[in-house]
C-alpha positions in Angstrom: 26.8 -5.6 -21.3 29.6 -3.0 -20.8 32.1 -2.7 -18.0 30.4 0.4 -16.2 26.8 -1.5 -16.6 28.6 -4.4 -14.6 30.2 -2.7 -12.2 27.2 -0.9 -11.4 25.3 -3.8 -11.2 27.9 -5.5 -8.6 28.3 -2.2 -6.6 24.3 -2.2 -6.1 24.3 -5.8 -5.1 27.1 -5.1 -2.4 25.5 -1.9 -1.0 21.3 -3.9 -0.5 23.6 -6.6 0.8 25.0 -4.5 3.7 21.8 -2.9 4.5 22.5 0.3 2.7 19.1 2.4 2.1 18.1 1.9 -1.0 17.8 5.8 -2.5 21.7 5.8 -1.4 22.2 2.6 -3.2 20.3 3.3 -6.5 22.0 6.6 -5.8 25.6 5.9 -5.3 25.5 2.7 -8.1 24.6 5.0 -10.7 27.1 7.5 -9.3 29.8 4.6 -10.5 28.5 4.1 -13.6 28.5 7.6 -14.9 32.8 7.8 -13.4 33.4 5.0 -15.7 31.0 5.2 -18.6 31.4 7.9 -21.2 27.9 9.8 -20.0 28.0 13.5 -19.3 27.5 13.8 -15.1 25.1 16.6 -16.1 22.4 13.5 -17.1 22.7 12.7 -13.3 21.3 16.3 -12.9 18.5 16.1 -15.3 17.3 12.8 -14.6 16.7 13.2 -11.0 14.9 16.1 -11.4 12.9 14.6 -14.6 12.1 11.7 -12.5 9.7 13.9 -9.6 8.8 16.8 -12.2 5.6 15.0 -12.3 2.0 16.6 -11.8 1.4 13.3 -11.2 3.5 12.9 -8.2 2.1 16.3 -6.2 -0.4 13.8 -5.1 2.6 11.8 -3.4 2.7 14.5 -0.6 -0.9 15.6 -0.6 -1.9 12.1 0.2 0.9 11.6 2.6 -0.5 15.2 4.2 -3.7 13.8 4.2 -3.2 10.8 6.1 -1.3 12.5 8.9 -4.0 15.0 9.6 -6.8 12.6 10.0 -4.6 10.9 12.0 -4.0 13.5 14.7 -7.6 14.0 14.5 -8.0 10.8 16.6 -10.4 8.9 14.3 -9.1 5.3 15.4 -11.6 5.2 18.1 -14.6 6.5 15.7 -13.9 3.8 13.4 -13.3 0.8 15.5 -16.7 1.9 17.1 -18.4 2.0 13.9 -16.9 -1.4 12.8 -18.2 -2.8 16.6 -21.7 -1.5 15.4 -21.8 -3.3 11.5 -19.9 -6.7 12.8 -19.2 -7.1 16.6 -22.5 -9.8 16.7 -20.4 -11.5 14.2 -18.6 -15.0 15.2 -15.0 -13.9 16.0 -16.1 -10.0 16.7 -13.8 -8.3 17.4 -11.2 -9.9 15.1 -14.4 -9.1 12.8 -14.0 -5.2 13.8 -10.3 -5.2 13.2 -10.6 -6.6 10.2 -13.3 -4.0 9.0 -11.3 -1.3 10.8 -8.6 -1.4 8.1 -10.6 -1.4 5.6 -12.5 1.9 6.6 -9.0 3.4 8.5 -7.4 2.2 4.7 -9.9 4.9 3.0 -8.5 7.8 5.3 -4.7 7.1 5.8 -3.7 4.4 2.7 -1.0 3.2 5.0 -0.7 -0.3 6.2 2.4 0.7 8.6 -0.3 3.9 9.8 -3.2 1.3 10.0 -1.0 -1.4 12.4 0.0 1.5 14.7 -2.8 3.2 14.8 -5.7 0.3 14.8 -3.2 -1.8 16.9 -2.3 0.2 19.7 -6.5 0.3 20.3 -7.4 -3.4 19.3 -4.4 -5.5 19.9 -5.0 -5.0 24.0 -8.4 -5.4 23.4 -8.7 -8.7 21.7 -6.3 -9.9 24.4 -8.7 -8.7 27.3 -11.3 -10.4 25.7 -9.6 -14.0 25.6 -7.9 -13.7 21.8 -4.2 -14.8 21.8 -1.9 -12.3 21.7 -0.5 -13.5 18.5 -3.3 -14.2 16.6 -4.6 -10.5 17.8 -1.1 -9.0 16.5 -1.8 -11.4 13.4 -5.0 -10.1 12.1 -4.1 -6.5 13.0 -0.9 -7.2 11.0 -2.7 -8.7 7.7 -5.9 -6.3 8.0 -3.3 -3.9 7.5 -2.1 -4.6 3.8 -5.8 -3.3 2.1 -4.7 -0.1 3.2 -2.8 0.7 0.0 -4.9 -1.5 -2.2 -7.8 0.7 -1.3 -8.1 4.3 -2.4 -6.2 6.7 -1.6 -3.1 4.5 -2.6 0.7 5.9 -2.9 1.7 2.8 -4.5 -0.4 3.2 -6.8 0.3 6.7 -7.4 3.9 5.7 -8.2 2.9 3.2 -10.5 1.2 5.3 -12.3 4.1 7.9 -12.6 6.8 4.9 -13.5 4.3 3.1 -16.3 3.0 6.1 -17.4 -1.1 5.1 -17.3 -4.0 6.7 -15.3 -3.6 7.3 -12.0 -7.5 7.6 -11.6 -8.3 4.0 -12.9 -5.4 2.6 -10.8 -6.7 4.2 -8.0 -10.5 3.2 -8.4 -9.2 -0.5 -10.4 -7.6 -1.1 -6.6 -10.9 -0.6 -5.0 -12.7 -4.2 -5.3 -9.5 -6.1 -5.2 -8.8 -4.5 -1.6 -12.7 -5.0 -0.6 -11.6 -8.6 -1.9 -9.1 -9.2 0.5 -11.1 -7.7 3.0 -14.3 -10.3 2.7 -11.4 -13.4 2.6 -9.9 -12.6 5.9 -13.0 -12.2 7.2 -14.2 -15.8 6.2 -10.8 -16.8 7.8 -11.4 -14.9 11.3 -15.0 -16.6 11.2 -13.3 -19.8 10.6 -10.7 -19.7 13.2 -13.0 -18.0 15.6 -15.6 -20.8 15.0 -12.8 -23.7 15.9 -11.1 -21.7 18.8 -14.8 -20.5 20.4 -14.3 -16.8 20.0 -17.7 -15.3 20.7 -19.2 -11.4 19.8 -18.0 -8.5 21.4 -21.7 -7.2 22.0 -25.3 -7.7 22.2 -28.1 -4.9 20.7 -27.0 -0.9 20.3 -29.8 1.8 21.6 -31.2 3.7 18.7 -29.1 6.7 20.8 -25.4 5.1 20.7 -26.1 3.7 16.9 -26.8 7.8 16.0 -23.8 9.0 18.3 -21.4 6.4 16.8 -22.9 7.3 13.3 -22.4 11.0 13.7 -18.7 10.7 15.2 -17.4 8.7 12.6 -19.2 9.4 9.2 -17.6 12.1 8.7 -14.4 10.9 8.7 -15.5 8.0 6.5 -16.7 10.4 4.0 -13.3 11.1 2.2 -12.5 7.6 0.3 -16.6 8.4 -0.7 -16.0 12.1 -1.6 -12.5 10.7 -3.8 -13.8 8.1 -5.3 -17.2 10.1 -6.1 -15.1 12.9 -7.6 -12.5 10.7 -9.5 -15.5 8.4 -11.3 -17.6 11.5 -12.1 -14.7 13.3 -13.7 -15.2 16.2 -11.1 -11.9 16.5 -10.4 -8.2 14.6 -11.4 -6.8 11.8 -8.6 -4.0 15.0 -8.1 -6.7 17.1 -7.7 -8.7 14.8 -5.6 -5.3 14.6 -3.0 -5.4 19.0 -2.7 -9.7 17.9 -2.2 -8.5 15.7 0.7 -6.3 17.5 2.5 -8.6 20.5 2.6 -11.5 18.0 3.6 -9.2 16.4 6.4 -8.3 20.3 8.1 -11.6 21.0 7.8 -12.6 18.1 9.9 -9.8 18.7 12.2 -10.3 22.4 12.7 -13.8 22.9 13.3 -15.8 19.0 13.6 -13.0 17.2 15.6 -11.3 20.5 17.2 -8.2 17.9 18.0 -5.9 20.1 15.1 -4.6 23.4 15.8 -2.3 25.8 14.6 0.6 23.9 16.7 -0.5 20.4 15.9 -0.3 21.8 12.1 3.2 22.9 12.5 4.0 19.0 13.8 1.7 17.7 10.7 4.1 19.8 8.3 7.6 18.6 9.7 5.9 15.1 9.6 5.3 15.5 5.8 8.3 17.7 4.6 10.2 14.6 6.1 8.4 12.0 4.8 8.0 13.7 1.3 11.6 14.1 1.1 12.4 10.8 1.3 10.1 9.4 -0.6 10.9 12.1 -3.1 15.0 11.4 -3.0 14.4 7.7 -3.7 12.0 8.7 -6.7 14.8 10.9 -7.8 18.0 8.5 -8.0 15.9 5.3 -9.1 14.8 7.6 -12.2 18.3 8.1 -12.6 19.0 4.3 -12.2 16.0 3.3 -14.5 17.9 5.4 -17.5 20.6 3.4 -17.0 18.8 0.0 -17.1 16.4 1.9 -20.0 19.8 3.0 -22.1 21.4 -0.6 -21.6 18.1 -1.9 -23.5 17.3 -4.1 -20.6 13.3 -3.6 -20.5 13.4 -4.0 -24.1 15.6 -7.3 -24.5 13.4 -8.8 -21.7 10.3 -8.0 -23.7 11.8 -9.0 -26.8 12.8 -12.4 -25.3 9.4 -12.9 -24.1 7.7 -12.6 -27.8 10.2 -14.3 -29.6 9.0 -17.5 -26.9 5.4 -16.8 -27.5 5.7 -17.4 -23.5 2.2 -17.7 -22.1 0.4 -14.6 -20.0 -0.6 -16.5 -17.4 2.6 -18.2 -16.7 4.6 -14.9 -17.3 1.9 -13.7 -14.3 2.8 -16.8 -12.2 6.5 -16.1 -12.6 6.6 -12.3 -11.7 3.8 -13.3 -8.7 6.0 -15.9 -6.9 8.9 -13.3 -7.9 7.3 -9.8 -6.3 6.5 -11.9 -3.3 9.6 -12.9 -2.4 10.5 -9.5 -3.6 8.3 -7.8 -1.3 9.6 -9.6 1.8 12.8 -7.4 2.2 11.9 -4.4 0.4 9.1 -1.2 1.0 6.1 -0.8 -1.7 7.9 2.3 -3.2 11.6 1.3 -4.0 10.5 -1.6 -5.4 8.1 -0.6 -7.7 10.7 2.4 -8.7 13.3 -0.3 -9.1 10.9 -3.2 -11.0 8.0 -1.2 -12.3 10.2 -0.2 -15.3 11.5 -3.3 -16.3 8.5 -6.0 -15.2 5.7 -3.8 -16.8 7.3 -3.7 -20.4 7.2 -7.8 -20.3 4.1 -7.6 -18.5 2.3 -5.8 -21.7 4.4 -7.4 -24.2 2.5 -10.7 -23.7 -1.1 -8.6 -23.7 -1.5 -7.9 -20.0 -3.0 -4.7 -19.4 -1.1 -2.6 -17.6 -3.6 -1.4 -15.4 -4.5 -5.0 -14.2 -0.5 -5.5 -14.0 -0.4 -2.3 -11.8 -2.9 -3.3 -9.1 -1.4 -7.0 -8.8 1.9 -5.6 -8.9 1.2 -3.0 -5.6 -1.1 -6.5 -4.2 2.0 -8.8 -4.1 4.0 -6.0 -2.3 1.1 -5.6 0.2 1.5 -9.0 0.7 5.2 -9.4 1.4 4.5 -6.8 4.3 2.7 -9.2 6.0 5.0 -12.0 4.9 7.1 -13.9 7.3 10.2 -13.6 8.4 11.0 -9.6 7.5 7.5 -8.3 6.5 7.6 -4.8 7.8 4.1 -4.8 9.1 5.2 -7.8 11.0 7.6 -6.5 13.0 5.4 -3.6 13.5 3.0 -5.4 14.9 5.3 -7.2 17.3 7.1 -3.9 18.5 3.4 -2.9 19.6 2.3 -5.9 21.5 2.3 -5.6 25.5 5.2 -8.2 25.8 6.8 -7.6 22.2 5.3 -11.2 21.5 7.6 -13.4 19.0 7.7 -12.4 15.5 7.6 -16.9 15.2 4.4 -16.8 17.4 2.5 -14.3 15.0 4.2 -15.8 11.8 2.1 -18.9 12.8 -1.0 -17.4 13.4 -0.6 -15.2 9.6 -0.2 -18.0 7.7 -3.9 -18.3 7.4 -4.4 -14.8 6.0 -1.4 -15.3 4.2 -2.8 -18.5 1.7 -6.3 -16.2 1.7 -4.1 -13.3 0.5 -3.1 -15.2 -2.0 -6.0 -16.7 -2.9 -7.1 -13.5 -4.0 -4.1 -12.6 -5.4 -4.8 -15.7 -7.7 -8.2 -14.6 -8.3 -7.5 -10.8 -9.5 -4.6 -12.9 -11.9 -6.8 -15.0 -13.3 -9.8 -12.4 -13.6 -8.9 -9.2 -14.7 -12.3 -7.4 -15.2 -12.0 -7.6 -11.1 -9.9 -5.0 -11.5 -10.6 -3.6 -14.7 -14.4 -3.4 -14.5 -14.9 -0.3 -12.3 -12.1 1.9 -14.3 -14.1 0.8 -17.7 -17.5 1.6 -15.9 -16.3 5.0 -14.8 -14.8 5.4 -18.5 -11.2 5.8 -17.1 -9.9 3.6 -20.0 
């Protein structure tokens, strides 16, 4: 290990100590290593801008465009509607709908921090009004929340896909039961809690009329993770191409079904995204640049190498880098993190036969998870900040902990199983 690969390694340590954000310190650590290595400054050039020439990365702001506009055309209220009408007789119903809600919302925005404000600001008063604790109604928003990116359309995965260099499509669609997964296991856990604690339905019978009203308001909406998914698996179109299919579906809908997104409201969508792009773009940029420092230093290769000299097991490499993302995904976003891990983790990941597919979808699932993860899961402090009272991030930490062992739980599964994950991509011969 040289001197420049060691003092870049302390100077990044030192900046994610103090809080620095992360594209400034992947950015400004390799920044030190090229002053006191003997590397041309012009690779700093080259690699940035290598690192988001990707065709496979114009679906980063397409998605991210997406999202926005179907959220400014007001669809919360659709869907929580439409989840009343399929579970709200359930045990625990409107937990149920909330639950459900993220699952649907997932499909249109991909965004757990999107799905918390969004589906929270609606249900979290809500539940409360209808006798639910205010924690445990900021905990299941706060959980339901984390399909979002394990769901199509997924940005994480999109990422992924860009760092490991595999399909996009059959990380996309291998995400799909996995999320569906989680989604079926917290609803077991809301049934159970709701069962103990005496939470009843949140209504009787629908008339035929407010079953076809309901339908016809929020259908549509619920059409785009259909029309993706459809258009990926039949090879109608790429997952880049399927992002340019969304945002035209999504304006469509806003325009002329919803008529909540005009000219104006376009002009707010595009600083929204230009913004958010940029960002997400920057830190894509200088952790390429970081990741050709690690790649040059051998690092990803000595790792794998290490791994089949030991003849170390799959399943316990898996258990390692599980217990290791979670904790990982505690402190740091979905995005820098894979950026930062997904080239050095995937290399060992395949070098003991894991496909890296299957290592894709569990890697983005543990990061979901450590969202949701107490004490700095971002979701969870999201969901706090939206409470009426800004309830105590301890009082919704306990009530989580029950999703969070079901989270798990599946997590486990998808390890242990991977044609959960890999089936669909082989069905819809994506691999």
């Amino acid at each position: 290990m040289t001197f420049a690969f060691s003092l870049m390694l302390v100077v990044f340590g030192l900046l994610a100590i103090l809080g620095v954000p992360l594209s400034f310190t992947t950015g400004i650590a390799s920044l030190v290593y090229f002053m006191v290595s003997e590397q041309s400054m012009r690779t700093v050039i080259h690699q940035f801008f290598t690192s988001i020439d990707s065709f496979v990365l114009l679906a980063v702001p397409l998605f991210v465009m997406a999202g926005h506009v179907m959220s400014a055309c007001r669809i919360t209220d659709n869907i929580v509607s439409l989840a009343n009408l399929l579970v709200g007789r359930m045990r625990g119903g409107l937990a149920q709908v909330n639950v459900v809600a993220s699952m649907l919302f997932g499909g249109c925005s991909g965004s757990a921090l999107a799905d918390v404000a969004g589906l929270g600001s609606v249900l979290i008063p809500a539940m409360k009004k209808n006798g639910y604790s205010e924690g445990f109604s900021a905990a299941v928003t706060v959980a339901s929340s984390v399909q979002g990116p394990i769901i199509p359309p997924s940005i994480p995965m999109v990422i992924f896909a860009s760092v490991a260099q595999v399909s996009t499509g059959a990380l996309l669609v291998g995400g799909a039961l996995p999320g569906v997964l989680l989604g079926l296991a917290q609803m077991l856990v809301v049934w159970l809690i709701a069962s103990r604690r005496g939470y009843r339905s949140s209504h009787g019978k629908y008339m035929l009329e407010e079953v076809i009203k309901i339908c016809k308001s929020s259908i549509p909406a619920l059409l785009m993770p259909v029309i993706l998914m459809g258009g990926i698996l039949s090879g109608i179109f790429t997952p880049t191409e399927a992002a340019s299919v969304a945002v035209g579906y999504a304006l469509l809908l806003g325009f002329f079904l919803y008529r909540n997104v005009g000219p104006k409201e376009l002009l707010v969508i595009g600083a929204k995204v230009a913004r958010d792009s940029a960002a997400i773009f920057f830190l894509i940029g200088t952790a390429g640049i970081f990741g050709w420092i690690l790649a040059v230093a051998h690092l990803p290769q000595i790792a794998a190498d290490w791994i089949r000299m030991n003849a170390v097991d799959p399943l316990m490499v898996l258990l390692v880098i599980n217990v290791f993302l979670l904790m990982w995904g505690m402190f740091m976003d979905a995005a820098p993190a894979i950026l930062i891990l997904g080239p050095i983790l995937t290399p060992i990941a395949t070098a003991v036969g894991i496909n890296p597919i299957h290592f894709g979808v569990i890697m983005v699932f543990n990061l979901m998870i450590g969202l949701m993860t107490p004490p700095y899961g971002l979701c969870l402090f999201a969901g706090a900040a939206i409470t009426s009272n800004e309830t105590r991030i301890g009082a919704i930490s306990r009530e989580i902990l029950p999703f969070l062992f079901i989270s798990i739980g599946v997590l486990a599964l998808i390890s242990l199983f991977p044609d959960l994950v890999l089936y669909l991509p082989r069905l819809a011969g994506l691999m």
